[in-house]
mmCIF file of the protein (N, C-alpha, C, O) and its ligand, coordinates in Angstrom:
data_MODEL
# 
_entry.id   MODEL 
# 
loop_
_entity.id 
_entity.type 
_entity.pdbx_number_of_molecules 
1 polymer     1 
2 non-polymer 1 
# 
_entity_poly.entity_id                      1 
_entity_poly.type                           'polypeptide(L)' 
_entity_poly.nstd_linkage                   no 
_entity_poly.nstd_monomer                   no 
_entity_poly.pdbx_seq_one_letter_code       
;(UNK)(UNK)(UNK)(UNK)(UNK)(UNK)(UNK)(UNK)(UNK)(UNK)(UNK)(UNK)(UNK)(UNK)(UNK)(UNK)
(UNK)(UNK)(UNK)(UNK)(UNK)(UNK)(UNK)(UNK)(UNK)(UNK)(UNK)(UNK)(UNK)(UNK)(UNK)(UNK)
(UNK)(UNK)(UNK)(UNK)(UNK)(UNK)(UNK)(UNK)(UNK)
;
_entity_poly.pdbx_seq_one_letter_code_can   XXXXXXXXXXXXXXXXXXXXXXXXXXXXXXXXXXXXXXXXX 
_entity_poly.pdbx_strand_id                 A 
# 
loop_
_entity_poly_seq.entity_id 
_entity_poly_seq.num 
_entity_poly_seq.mon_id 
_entity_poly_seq.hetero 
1 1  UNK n 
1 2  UNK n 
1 3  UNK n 
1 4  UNK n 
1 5  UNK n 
1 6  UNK n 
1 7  UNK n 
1 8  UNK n 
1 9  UNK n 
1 10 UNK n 
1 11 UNK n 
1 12 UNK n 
1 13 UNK n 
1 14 UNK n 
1 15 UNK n 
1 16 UNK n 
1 17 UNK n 
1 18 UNK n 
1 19 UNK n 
1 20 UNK n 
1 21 UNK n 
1 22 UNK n 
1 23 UNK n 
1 24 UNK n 
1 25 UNK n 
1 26 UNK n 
1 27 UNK n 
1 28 UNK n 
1 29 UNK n 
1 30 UNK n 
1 31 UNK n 
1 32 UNK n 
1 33 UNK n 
1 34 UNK n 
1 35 UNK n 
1 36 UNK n 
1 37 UNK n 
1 38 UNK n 
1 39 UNK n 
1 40 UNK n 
1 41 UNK n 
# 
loop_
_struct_asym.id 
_struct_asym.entity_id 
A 1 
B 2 
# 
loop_
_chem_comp.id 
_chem_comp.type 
_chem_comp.mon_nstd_flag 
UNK 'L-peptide linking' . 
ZN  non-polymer         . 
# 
_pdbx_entity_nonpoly.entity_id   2 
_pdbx_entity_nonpoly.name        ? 
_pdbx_entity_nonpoly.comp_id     ZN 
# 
_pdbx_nonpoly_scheme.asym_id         B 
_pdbx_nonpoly_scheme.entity_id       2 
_pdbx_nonpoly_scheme.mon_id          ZN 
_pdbx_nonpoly_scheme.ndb_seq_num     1 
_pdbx_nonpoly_scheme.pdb_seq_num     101 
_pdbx_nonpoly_scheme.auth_seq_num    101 
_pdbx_nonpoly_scheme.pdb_mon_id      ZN 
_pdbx_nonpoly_scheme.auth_mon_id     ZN 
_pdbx_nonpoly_scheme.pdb_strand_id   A 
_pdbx_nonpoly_scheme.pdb_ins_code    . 
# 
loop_
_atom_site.group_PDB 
_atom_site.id 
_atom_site.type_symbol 
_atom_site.label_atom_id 
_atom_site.label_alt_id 
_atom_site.label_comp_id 
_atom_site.label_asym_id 
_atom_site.label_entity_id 
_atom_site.label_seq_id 
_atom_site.pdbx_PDB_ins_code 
_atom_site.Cartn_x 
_atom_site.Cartn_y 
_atom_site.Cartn_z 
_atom_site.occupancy 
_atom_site.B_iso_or_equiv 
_atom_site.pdbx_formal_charge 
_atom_site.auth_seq_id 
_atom_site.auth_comp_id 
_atom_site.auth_asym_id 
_atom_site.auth_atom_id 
_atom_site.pdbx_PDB_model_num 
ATOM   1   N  N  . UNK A 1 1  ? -8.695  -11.654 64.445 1.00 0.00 ? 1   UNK A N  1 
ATOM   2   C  CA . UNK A 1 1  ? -9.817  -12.554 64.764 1.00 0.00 ? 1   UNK A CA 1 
ATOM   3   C  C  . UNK A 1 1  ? -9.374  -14.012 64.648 1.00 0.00 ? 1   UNK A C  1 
ATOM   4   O  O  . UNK A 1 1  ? -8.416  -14.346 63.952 1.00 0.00 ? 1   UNK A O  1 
ATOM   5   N  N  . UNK A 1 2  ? -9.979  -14.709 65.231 1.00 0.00 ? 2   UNK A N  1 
ATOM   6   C  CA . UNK A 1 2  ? -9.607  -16.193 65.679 1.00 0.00 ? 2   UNK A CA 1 
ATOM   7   C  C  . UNK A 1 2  ? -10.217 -16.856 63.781 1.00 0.00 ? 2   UNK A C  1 
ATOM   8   O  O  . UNK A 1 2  ? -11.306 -16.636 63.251 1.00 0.00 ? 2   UNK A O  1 
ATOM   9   N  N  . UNK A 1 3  ? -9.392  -17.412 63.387 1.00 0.00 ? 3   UNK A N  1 
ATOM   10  C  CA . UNK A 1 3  ? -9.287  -18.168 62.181 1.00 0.00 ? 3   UNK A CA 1 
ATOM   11  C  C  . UNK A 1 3  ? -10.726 -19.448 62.171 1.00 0.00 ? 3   UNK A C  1 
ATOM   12  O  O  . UNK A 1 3  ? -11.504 -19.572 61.225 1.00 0.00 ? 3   UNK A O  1 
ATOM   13  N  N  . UNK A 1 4  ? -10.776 -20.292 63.498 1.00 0.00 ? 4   UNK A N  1 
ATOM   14  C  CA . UNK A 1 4  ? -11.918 -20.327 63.655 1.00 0.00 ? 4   UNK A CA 1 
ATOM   15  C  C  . UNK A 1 4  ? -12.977 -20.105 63.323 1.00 0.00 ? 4   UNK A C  1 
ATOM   16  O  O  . UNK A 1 4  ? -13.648 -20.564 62.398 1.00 0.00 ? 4   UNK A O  1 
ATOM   17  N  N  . UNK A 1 5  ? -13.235 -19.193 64.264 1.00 0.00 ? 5   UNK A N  1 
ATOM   18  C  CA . UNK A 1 5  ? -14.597 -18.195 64.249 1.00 0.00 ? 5   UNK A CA 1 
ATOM   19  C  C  . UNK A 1 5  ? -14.894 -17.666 62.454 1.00 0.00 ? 5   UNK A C  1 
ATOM   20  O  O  . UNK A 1 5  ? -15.884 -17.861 61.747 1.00 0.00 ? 5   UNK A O  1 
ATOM   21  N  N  . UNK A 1 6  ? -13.739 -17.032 62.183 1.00 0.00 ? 6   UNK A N  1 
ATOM   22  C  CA . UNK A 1 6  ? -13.929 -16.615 60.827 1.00 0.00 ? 6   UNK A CA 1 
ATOM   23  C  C  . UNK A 1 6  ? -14.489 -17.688 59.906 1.00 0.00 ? 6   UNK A C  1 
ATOM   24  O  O  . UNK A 1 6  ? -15.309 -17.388 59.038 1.00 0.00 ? 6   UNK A O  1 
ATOM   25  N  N  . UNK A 1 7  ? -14.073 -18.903 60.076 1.00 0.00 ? 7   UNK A N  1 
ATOM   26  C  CA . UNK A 1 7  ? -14.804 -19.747 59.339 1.00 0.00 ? 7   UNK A CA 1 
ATOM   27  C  C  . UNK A 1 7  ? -16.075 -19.983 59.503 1.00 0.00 ? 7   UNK A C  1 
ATOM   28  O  O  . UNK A 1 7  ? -16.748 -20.130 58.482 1.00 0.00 ? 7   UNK A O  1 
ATOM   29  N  N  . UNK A 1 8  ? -16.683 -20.072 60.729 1.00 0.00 ? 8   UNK A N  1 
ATOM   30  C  CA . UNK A 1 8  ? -18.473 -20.205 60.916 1.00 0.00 ? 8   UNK A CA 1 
ATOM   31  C  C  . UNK A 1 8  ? -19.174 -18.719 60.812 1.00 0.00 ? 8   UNK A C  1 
ATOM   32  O  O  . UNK A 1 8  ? -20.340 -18.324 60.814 1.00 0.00 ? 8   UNK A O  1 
ATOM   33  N  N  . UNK A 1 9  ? -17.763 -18.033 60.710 1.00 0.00 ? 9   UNK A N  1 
ATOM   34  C  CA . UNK A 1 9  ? -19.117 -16.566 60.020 1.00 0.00 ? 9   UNK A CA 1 
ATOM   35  C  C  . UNK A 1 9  ? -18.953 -16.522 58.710 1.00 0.00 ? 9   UNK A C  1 
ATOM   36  O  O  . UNK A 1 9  ? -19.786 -15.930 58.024 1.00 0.00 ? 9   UNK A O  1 
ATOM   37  N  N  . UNK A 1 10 ? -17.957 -17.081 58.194 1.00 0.00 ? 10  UNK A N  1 
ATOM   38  C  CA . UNK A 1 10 ? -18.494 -17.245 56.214 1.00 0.00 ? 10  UNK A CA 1 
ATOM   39  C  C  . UNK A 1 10 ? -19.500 -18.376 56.352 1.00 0.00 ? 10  UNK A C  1 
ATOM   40  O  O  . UNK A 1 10 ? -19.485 -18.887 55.232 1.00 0.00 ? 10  UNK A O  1 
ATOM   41  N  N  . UNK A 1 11 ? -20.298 -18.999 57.039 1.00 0.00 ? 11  UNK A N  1 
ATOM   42  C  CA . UNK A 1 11 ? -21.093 -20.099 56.571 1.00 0.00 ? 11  UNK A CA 1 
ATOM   43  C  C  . UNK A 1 11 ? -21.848 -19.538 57.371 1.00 0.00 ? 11  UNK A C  1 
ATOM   44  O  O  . UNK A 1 11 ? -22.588 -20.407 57.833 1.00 0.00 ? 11  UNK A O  1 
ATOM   45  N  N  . UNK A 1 12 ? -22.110 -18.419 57.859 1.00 0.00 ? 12  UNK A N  1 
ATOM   46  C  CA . UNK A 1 12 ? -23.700 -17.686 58.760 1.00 0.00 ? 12  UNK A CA 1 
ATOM   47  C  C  . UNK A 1 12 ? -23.984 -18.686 59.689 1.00 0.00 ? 12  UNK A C  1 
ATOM   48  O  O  . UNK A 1 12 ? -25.166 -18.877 59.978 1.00 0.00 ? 12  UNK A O  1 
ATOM   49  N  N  . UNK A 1 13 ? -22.892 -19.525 60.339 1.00 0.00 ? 13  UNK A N  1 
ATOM   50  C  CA . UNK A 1 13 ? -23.230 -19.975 61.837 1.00 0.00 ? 13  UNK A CA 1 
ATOM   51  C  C  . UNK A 1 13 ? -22.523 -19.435 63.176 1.00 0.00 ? 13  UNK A C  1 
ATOM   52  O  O  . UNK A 1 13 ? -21.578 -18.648 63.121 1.00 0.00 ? 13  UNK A O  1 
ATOM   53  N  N  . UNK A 1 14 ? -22.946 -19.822 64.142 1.00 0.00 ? 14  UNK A N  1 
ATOM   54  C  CA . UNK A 1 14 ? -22.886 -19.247 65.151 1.00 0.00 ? 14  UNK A CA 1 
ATOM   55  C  C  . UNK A 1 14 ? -21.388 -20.243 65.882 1.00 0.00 ? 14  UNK A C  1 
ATOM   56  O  O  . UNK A 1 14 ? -21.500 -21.387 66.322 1.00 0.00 ? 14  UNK A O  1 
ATOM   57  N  N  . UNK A 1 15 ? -20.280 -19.563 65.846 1.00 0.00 ? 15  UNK A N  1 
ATOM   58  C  CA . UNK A 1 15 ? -19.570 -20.143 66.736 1.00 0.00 ? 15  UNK A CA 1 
ATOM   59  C  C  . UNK A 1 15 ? -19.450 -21.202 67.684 1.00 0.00 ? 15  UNK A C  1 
ATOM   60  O  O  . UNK A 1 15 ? -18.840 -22.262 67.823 1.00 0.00 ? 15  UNK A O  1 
ATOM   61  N  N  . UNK A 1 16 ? -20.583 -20.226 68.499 1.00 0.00 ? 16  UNK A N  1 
ATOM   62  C  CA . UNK A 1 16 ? -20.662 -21.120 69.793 1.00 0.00 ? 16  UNK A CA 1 
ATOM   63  C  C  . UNK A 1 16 ? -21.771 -21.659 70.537 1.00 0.00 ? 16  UNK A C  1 
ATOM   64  O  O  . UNK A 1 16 ? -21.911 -21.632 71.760 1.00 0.00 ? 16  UNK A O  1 
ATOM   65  N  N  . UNK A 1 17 ? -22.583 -22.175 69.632 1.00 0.00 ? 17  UNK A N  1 
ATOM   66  C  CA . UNK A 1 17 ? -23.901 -23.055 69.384 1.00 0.00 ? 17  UNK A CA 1 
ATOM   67  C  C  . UNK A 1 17 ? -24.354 -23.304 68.257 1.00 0.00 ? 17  UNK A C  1 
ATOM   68  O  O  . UNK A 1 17 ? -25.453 -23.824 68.063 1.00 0.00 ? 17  UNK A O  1 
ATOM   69  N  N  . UNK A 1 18 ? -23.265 -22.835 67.064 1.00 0.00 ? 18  UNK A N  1 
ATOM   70  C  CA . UNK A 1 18 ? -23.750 -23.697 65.276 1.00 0.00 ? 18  UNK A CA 1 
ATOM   71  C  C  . UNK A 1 18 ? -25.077 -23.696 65.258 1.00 0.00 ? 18  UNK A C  1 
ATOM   72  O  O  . UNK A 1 18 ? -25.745 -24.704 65.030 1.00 0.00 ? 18  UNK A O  1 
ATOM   73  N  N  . UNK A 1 19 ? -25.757 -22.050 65.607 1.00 0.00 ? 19  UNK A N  1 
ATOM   74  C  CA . UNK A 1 19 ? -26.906 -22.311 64.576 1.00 0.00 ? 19  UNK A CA 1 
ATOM   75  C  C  . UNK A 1 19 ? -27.253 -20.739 63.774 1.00 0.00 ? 19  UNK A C  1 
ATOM   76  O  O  . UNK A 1 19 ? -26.523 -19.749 63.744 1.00 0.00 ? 19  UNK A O  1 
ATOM   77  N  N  . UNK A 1 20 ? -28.256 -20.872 63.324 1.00 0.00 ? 20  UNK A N  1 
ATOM   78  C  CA . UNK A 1 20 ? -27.999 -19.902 61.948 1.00 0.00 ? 20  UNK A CA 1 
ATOM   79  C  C  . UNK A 1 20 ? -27.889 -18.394 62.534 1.00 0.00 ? 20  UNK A C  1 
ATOM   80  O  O  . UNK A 1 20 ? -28.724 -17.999 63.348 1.00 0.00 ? 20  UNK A O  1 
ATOM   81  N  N  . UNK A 1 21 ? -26.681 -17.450 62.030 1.00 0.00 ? 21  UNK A N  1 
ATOM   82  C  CA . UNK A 1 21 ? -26.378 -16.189 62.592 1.00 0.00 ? 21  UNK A CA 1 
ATOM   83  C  C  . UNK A 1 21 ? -27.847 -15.350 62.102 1.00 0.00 ? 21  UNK A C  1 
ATOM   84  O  O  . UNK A 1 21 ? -28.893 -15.829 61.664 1.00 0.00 ? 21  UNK A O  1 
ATOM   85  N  N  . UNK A 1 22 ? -27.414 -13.722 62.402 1.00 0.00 ? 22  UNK A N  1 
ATOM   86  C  CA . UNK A 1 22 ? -28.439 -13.211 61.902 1.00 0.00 ? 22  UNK A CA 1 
ATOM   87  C  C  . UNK A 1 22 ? -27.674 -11.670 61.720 1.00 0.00 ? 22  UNK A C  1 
ATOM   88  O  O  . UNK A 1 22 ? -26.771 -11.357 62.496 1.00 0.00 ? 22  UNK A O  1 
ATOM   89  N  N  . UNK A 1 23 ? -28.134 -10.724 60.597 1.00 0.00 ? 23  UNK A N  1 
ATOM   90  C  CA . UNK A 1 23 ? -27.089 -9.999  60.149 1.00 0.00 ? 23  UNK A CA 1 
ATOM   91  C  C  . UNK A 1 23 ? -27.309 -8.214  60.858 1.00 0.00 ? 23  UNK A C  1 
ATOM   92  O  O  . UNK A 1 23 ? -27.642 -7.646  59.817 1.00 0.00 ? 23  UNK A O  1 
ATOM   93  N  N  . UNK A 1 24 ? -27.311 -7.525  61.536 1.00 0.00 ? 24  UNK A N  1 
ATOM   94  C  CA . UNK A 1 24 ? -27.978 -6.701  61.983 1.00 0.00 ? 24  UNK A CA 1 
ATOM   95  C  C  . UNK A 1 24 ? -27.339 -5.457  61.954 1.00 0.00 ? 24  UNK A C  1 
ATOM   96  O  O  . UNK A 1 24 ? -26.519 -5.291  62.857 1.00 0.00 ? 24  UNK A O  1 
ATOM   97  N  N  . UNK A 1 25 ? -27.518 -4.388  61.033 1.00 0.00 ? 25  UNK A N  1 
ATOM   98  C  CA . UNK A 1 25 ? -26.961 -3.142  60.944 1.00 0.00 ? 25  UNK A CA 1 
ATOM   99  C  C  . UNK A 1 25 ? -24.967 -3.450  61.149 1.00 0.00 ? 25  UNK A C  1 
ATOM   100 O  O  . UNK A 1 25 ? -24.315 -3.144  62.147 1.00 0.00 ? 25  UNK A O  1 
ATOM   101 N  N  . UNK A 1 26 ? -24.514 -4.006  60.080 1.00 0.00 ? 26  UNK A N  1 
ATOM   102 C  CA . UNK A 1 26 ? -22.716 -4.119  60.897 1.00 0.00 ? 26  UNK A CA 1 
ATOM   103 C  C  . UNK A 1 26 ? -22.473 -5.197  61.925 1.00 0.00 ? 26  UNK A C  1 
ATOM   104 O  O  . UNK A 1 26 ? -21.296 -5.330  62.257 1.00 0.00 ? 26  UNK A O  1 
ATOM   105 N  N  . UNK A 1 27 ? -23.233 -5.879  62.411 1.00 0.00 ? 27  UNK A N  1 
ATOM   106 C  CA . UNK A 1 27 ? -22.874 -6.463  63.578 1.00 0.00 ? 27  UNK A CA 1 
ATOM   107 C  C  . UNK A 1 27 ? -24.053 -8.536  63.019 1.00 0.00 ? 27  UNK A C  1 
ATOM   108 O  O  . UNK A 1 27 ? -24.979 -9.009  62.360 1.00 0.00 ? 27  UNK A O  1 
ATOM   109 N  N  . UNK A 1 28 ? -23.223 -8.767  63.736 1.00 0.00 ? 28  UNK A N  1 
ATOM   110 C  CA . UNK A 1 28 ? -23.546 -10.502 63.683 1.00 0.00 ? 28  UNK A CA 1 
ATOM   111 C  C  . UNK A 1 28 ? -24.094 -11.057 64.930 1.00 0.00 ? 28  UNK A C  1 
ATOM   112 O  O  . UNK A 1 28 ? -23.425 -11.179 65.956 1.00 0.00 ? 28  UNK A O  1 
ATOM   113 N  N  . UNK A 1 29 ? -25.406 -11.410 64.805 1.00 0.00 ? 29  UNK A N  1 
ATOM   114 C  CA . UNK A 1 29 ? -26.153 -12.086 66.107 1.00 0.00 ? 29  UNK A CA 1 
ATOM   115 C  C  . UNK A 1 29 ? -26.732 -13.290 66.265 1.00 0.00 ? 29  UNK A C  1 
ATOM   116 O  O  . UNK A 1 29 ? -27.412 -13.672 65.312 1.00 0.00 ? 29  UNK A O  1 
ATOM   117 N  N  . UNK A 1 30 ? -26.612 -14.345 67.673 1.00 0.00 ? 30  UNK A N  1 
ATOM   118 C  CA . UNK A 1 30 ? -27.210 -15.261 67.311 1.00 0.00 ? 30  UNK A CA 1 
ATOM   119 C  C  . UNK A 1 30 ? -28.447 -15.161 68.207 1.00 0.00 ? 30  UNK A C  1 
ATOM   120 O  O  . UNK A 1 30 ? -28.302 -15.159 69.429 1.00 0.00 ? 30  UNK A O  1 
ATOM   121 N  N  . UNK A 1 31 ? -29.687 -15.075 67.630 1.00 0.00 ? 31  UNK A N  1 
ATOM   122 C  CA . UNK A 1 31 ? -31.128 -15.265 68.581 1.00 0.00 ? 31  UNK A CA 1 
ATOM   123 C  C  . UNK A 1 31 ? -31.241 -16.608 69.212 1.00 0.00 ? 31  UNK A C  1 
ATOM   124 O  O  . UNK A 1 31 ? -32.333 -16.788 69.751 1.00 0.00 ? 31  UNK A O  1 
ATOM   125 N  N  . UNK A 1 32 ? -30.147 -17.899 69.313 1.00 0.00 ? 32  UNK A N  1 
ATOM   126 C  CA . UNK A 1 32 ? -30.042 -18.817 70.165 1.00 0.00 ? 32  UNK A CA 1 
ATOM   127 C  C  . UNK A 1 32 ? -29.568 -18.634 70.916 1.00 0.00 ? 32  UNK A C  1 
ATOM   128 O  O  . UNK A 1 32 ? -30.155 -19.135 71.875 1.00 0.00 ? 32  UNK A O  1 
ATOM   129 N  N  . UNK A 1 33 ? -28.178 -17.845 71.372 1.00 0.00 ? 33  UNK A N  1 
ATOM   130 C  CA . UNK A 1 33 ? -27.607 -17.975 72.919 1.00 0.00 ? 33  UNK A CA 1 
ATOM   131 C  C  . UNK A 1 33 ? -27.022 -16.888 72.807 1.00 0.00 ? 33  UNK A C  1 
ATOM   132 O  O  . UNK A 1 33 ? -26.028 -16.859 73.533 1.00 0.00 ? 33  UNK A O  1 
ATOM   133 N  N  . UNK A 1 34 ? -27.247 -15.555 71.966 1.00 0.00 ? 34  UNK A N  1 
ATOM   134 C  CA . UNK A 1 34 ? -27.413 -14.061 72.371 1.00 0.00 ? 34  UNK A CA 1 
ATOM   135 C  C  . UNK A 1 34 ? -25.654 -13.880 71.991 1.00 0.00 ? 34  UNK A C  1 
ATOM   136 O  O  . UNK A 1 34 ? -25.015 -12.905 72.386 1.00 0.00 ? 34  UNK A O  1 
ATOM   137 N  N  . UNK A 1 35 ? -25.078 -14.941 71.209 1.00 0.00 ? 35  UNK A N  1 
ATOM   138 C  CA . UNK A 1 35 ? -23.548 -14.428 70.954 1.00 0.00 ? 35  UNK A CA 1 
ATOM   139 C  C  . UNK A 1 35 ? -23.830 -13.177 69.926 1.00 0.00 ? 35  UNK A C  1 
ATOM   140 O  O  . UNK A 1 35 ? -24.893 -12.903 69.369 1.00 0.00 ? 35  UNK A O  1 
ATOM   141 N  N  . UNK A 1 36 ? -22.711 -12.575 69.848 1.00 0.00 ? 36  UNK A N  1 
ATOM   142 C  CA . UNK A 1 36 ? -22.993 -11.278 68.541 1.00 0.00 ? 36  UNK A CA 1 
ATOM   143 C  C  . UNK A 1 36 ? -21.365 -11.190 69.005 1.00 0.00 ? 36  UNK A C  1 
ATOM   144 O  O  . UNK A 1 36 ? -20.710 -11.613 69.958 1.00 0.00 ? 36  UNK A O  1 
ATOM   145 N  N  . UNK A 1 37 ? -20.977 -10.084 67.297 1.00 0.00 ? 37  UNK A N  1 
ATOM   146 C  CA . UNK A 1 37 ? -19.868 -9.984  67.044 1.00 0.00 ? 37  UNK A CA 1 
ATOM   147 C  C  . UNK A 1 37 ? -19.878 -8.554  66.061 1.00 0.00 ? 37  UNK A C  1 
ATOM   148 O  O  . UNK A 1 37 ? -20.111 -8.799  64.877 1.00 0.00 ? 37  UNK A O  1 
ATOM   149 N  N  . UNK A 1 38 ? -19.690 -7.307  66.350 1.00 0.00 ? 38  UNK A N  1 
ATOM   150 C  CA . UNK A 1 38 ? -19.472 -6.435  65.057 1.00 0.00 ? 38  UNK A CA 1 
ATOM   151 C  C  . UNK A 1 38 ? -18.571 -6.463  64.382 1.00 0.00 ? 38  UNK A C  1 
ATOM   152 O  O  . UNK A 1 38 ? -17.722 -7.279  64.743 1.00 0.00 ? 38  UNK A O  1 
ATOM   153 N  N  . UNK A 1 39 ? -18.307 -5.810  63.351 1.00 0.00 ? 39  UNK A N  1 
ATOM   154 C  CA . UNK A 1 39 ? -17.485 -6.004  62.184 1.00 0.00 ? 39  UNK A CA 1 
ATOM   155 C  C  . UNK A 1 39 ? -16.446 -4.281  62.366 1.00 0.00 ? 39  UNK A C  1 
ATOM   156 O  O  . UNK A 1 39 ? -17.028 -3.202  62.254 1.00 0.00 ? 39  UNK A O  1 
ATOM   157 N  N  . UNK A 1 40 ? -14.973 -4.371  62.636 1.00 0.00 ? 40  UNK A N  1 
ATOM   158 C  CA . UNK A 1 40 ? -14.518 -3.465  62.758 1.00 0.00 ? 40  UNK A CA 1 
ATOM   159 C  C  . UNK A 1 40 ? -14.012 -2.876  61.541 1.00 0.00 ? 40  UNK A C  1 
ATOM   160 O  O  . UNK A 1 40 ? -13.154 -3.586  61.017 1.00 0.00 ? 40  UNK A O  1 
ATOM   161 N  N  . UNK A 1 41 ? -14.203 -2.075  61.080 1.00 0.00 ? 41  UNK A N  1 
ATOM   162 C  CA . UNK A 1 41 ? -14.334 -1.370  60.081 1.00 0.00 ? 41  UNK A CA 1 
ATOM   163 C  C  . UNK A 1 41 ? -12.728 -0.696  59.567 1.00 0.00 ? 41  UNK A C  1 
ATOM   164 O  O  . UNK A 1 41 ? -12.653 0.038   58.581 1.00 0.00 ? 41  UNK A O  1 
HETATM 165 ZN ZN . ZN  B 2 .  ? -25.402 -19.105 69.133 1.00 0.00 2 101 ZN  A ZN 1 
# 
């Protein structure tokens, strides 16, 4: 995973519109511009 990214998902923001993630069964979503990301296990 992009070193990046990993940093705005320890602070529960959204990559790629910085605003607050949302946590959903395993997987990471943003209800601002529909990014999401699951967590590979
Ligand atoms: Zn977003």
């Amino acid at each position: 995973m992009n070193e990046e990214i990993k940093e705005f998902l320890k602070q529960g923001i959204c990559p790629n519109c910085k605003n607050k993630l949302a946590h959903k069964e395993g997987c990471i979503e943003c209800e601002f511009c529909g990014w999401s990301m699951c967590e590979e296990a």
